[in-house]
C-alpha positions in Angstrom: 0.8 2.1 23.3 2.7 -0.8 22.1 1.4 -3.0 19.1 -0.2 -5.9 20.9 -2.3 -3.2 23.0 -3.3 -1.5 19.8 -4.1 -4.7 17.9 -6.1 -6.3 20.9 -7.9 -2.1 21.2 -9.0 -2.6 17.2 -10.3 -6.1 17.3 -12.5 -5.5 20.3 -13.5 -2.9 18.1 -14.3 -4.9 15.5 -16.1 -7.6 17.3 -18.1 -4.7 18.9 -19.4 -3.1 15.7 -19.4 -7.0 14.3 -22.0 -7.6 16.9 -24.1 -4.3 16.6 -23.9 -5.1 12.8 -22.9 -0.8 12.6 -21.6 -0.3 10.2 -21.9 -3.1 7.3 -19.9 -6.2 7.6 -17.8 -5.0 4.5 -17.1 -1.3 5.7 -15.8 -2.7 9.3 -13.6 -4.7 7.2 -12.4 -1.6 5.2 -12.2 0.3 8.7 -9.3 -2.3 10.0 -7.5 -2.4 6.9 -7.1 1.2 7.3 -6.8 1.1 10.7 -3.4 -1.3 11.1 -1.7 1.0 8.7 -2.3 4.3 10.2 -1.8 2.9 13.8 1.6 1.7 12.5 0.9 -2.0 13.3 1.4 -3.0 9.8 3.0 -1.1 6.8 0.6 -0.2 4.0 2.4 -3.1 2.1 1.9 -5.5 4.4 -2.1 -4.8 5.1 -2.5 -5.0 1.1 -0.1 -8.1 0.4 -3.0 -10.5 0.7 -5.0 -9.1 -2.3 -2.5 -10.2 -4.8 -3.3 -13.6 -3.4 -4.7 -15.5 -7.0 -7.6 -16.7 -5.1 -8.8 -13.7 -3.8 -9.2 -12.6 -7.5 -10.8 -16.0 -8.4 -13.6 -15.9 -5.8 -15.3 -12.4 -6.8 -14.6 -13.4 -10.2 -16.5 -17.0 -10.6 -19.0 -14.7 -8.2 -19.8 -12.7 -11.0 -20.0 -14.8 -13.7 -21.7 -16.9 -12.0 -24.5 -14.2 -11.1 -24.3 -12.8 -14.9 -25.4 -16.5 -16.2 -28.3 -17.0 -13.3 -29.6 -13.3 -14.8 -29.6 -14.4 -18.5 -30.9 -17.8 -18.3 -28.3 -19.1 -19.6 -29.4 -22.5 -18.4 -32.1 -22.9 -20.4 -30.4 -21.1 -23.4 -30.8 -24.8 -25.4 -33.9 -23.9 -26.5 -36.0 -25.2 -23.9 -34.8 -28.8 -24.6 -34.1 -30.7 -21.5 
């Protein structure tokens, strides 16, 4: 197979499980960044390049801080004054 018929194989794939929802969103993800590499699509390089993109580090970042400060309270850390 040549890489356009490999490509086109794995997203149908993807939309497929996409649309079952089997498995999670996240792990389907995981499954066709694994999946370009080892099909020889992509280089391992090139299937990782995007995650030294700053914003991808920003967004589960602010994510989490965001999430620690709803847990504490930390809005109404002022003593309850308005």
């Amino acid at each position: 197979m040549f890489d356009p018929t490999i490509v086109l194989v794995l997203l149908g794939a993807a939309i497929l499980m996409f649309a079952i929802n089997r498995p999670r969103l996240d792990v389907v993800a995981l499954i066709m960044l694994l999946a370009l590499p080892f099909t020889g699509v992509l280089t391992m390089s090139e299937a990782l390049a995007g995650f030294s993109d700053p914003n991808i580090v920003l967004t589960p970042a602010t994510r989490t801080s965001r999430s620690g400060s709803m847990s504490t309270n930390s809005r109404t850390a002022n003593n309850g004054c308005a």
